[in-house]
C-alpha positions as CSV (number, residue, x, y, z in Angstrom):
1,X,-30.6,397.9,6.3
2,X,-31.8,400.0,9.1
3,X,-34.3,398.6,11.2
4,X,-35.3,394.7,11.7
5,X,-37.9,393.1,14.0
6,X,-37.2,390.1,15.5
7,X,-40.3,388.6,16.7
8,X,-40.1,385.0,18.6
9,X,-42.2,382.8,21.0
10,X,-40.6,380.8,23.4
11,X,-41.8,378.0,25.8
12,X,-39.3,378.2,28.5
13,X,-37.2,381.5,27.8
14,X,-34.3,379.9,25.7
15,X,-35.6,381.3,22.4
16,X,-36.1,385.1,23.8
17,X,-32.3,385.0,25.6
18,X,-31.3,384.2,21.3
19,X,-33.5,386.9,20.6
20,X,-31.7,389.4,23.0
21,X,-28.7,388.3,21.6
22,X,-29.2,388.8,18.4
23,X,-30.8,392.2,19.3
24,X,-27.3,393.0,20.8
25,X,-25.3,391.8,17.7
26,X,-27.9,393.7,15.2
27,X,-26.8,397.1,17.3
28,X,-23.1,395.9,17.1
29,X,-23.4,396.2,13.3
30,X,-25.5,399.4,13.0
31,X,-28.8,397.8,13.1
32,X,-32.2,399.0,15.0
33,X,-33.9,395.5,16.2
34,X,-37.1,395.7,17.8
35,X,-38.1,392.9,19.9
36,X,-41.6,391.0,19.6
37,X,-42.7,388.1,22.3
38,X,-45.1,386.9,20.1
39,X,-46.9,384.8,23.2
40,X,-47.4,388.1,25.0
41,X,-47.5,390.9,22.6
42,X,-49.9,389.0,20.3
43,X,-49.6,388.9,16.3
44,X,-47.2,391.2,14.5
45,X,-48.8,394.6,13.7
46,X,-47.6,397.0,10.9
47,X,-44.0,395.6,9.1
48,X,-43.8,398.6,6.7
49,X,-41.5,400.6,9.7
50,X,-38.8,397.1,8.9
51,X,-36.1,396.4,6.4
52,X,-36.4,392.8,7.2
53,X,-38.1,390.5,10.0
54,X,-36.8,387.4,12.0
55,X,-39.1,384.9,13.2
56,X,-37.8,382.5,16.1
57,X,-39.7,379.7,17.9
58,X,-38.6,376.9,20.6
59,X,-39.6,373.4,19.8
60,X,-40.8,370.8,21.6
61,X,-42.3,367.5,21.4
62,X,-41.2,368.3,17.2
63,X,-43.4,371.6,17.0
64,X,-42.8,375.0,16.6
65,X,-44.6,377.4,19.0
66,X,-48.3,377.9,17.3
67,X,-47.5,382.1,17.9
68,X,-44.6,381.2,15.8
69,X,-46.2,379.4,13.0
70,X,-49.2,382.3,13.0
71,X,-46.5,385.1,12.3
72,X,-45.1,383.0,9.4
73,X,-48.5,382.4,7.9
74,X,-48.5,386.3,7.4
75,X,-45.4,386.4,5.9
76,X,-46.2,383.9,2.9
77,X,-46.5,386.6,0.6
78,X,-43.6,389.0,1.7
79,X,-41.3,390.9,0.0
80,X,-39.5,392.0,3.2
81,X,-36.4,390.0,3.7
82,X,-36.7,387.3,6.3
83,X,-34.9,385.1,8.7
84,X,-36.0,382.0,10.3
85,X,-34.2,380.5,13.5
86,X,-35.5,377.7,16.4
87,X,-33.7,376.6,19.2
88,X,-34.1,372.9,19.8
89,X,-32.0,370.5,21.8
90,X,-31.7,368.8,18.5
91,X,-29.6,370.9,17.2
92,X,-27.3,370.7,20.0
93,X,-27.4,366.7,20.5
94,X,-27.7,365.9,16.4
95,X,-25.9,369.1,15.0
96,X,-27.3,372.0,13.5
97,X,-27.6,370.7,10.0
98,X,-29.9,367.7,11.3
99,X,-31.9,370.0,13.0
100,X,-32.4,373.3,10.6
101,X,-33.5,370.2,8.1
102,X,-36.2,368.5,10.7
103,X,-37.6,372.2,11.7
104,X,-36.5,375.5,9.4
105,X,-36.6,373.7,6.0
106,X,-40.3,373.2,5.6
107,X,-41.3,376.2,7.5
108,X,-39.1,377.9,4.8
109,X,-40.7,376.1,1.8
110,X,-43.9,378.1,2.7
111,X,-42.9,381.4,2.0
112,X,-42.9,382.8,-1.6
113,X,-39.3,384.0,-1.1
114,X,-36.4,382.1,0.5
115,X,-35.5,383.6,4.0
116,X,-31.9,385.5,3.7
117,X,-30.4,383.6,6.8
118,X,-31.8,380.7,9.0
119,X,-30.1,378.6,11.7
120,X,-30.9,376.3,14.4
121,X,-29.6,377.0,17.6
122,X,-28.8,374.5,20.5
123,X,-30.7,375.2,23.9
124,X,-30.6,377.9,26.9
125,X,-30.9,376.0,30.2
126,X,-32.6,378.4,32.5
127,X,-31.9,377.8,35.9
128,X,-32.5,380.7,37.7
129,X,-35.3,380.5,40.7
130,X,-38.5,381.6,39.2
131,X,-38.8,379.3,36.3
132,X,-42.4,377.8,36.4
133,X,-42.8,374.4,34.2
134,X,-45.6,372.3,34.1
135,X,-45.3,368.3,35.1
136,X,-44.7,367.6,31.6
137,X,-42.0,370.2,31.0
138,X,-40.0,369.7,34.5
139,X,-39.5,366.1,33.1
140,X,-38.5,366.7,29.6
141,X,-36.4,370.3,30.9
142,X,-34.7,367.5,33.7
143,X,-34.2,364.4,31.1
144,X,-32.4,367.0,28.7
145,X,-30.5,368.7,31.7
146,X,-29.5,365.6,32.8
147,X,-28.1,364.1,29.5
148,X,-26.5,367.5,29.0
149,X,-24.7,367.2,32.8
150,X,-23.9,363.6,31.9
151,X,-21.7,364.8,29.1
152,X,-19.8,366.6,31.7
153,X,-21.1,370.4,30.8
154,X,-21.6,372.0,33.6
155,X,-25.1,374.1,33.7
156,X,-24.7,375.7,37.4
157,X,-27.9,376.1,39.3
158,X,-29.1,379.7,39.3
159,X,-27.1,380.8,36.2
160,X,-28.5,380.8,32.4
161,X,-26.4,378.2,30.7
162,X,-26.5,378.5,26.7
163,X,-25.5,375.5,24.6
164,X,-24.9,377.8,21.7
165,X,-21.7,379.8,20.4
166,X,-22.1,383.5,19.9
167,X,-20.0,382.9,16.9
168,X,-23.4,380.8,15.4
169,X,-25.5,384.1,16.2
170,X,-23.3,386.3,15.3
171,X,-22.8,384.2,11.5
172,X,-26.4,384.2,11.4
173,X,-26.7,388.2,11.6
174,X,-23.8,388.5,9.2
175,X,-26.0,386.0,6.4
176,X,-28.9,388.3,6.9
177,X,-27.3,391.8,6.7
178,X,-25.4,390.6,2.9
């Protein structure tokens, strides 16, 4: 494999600092990854330049990211190899089998071929100044910052804090390139 795209939509930022990551992990191993916001860059254009193609989304309130869902839709029918990964304070606070079983496994069941790697990933508390939330979202990004502080894990103001192990990502990159 010599190219993949890795094409995500995230809420709040915690699903594109994954995508980065796994950017980073994919050169490690030899690997060209191309990054696609799917929120800002719009739908995916022309796959034929890929080996294989990633699709991440945040969830929240149980829901992946509609830009996230739209990419899958196009990828029904694929023969491309695929990977599916979410980030989701579910998978930190109920594990990530819970979680990849509540979000990945029916997203998975859609497409004609199984994905080569899928994993869901804990979240990436953002705290640097600049992070703009709605009233909705400053309450659920507080009551899950709180509960995370409460634990005793510190999440510094002004840092980006991620409740995921490198080890995870790298695993997941590992599964795909077999």
């Amino acid at each position: 494999m010599k190219s993949v795209l890795i094409a995500y939509a995230t809420r709040y930022g915690a699903t594109r600092y994954l995508a980065e990551t796994m950017s980073r992990l994919f050169a490690e191993a030899g690997v060209a990854a191309d990054l696609h916001d799917l929120r800002s860059q719009g739908p995916l254009g022309d796959l034929s330049l890929y080996d294989g193609i990633i699709i991440g989304s945040g969830i929240k309130a149980g829901r992946w990211c509609k830009e996230a869902e739209a990419a899958l839709a196009t990828l029904i029918d694929t023969s491309l190899p695929t990977g599916l990964f979410v980030s989701c304070f579910e998978a930190y606070k109920s594990g990530e089998e819970q979680a990849a079983a509540t979000y990945i496994v029916p997203k998975a069941a859609m497409l004609d071929t199984p994905p080569k790697a899928t994993v869901a990933l804990g979240p990436v508390f953002d705290l640097r100044p600049g992070l703009t939330l709605g009233f909705m979202e400053k309450r659920l990004y507080n009551a899950m910052l709180g509960r995370t502080r409460k634990e005793g894990i510190a999440v510094p103001d002004g840092e980006v804090t991620p409740l995921v192990s490198e080890d995870d990502l790298k695993r997941f990159v590992e599964e795909f390139l077999e």
